[in-house]
N, C-alpha and C positions, 0 to 999 in steps of 0.2 A: 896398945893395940886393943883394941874394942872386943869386948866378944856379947854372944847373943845375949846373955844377961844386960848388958848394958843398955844394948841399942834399945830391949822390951820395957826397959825402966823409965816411969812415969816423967822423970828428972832429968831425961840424956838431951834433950833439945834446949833444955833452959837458959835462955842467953843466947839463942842464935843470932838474932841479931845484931848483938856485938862481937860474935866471932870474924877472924878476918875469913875473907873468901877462898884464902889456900886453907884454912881449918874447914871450911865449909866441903870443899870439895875432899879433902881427904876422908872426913866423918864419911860423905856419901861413899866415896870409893872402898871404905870398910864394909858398910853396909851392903854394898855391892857382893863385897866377895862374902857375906855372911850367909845371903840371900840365895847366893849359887852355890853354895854349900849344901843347905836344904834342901834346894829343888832337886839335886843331885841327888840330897839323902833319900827325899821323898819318890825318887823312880826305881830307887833300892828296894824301898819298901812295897811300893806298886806293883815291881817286879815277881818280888815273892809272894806278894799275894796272890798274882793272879797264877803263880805255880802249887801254891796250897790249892787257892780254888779251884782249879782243873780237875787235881787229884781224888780232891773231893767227891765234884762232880761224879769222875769215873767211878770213884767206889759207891755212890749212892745209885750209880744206872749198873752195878753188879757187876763192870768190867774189872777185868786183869788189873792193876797198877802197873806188875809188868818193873820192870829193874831201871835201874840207873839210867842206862843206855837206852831203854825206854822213852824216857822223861825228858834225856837230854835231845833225843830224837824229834819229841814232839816241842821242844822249847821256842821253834818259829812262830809255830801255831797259835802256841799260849800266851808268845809276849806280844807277838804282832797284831793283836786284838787293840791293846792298849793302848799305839806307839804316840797317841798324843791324845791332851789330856780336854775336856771339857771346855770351851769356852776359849777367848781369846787368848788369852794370856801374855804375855811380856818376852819379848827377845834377851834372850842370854849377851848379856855386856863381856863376861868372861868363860871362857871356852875350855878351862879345867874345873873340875870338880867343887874350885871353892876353897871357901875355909869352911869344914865338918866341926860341927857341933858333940865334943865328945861325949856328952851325957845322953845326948840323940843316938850317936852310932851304937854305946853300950846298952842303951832299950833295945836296941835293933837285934843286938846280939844275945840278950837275955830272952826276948821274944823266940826268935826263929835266928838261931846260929848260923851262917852260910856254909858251915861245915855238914847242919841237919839237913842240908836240902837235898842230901843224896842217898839220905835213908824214907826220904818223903811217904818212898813207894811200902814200909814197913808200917805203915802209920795206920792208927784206929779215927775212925770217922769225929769221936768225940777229942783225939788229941790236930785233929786237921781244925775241928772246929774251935781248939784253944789257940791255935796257932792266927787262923784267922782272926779272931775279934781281936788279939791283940796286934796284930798286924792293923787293921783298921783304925783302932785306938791312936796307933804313931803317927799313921796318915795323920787323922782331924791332928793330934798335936803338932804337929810339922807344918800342918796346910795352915792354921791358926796363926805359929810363929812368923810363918813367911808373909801373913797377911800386916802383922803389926812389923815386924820390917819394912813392905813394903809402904805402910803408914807411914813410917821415919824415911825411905828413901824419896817418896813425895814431898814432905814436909821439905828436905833438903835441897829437891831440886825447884821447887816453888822459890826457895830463899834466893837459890842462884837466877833464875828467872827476875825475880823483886830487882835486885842489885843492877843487873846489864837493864832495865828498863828505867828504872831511876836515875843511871850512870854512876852509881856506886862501885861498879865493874863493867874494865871494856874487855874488846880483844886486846887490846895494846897493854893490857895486865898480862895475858897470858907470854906475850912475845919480849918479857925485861925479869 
């Protein structure tokens, strides 16, 4: 089973060409769920940011933080800003969360714990603004990884494309 280390390594497509078309399509289908992993990870991390940044915000215009209940009251507010992201981007092939990137999720949790999000409202301006840049930080490294994914899951669906137009593969592969 493939994991993001592989797919980002210089070496993982070497010989596509002689791989058979069920190795083709599997590699993509890994890459697939590696892909939906991240984007999931990366709306985790979206999310939180834009619940630091709020908080921020309020403390730097002198209001309340205000409690838990608070926070969770305004959390329509703060995530619905966001609900979709810049620019076109790609339809979800898989409809769970993915395969998670463990070294990804434990930045995430070393950064901004999901357990600290409900002391937020305790927070000094300078620890909202550690929590943000490294919240940003997993962003670019998340959005990077899914870019060079997304490099190998093009490169892979190019191959399958190459193959069904040469006749290297029909339908009549997929139906025996």
């Amino acid at each position: 089973m493939a994991q993001l280390s592989d797919l980002t390594d210089p070496g993982y497509l070497d010989g596509l060409e002689e791989w058979s078309i069920e190795d083709v399509r599997a590699h993509r289908d890994e890459a697939t769920e590696i892909e939906t992993g991240l984007s999931y990870l990366r709306r985790i991390v979206q999310g939180r940011l834009d619940i630091v940044v709020a908080a921020q915000t309020k403390l730097r215009r002198g209001e309340v933080l205000g409690d838990v209940s608070d926070l969770v009251e305004e959390l329509p507010a703060i995530l619905g800003d966001h609900v979709h992201a810049p620019g076109l981007g790609r339809l979800p092939a898989l409809m769970g969360p993915g395969r998670l990137d463990h070294g990804l999720e434990q930045r995430l949790e070393e950064v901004l714990p999901a357990g600290r999000l409900s002391s937020l409202t305790e927070s000094t301006d300078e620890e909202l603004t550690a929590c943000a840049d490294g919240l940003h930080d997993l962003e670019r490294t998340i959005s990077a990884q899914r870019r060079a994914v997304f490099d190998v899951l093009d490169r892979l669906q190019e191959e399958i494309v190459r193959r069904y137009r040469t006749g290297e593969a029909s339908v009549d592969n997929l139906l025996s």
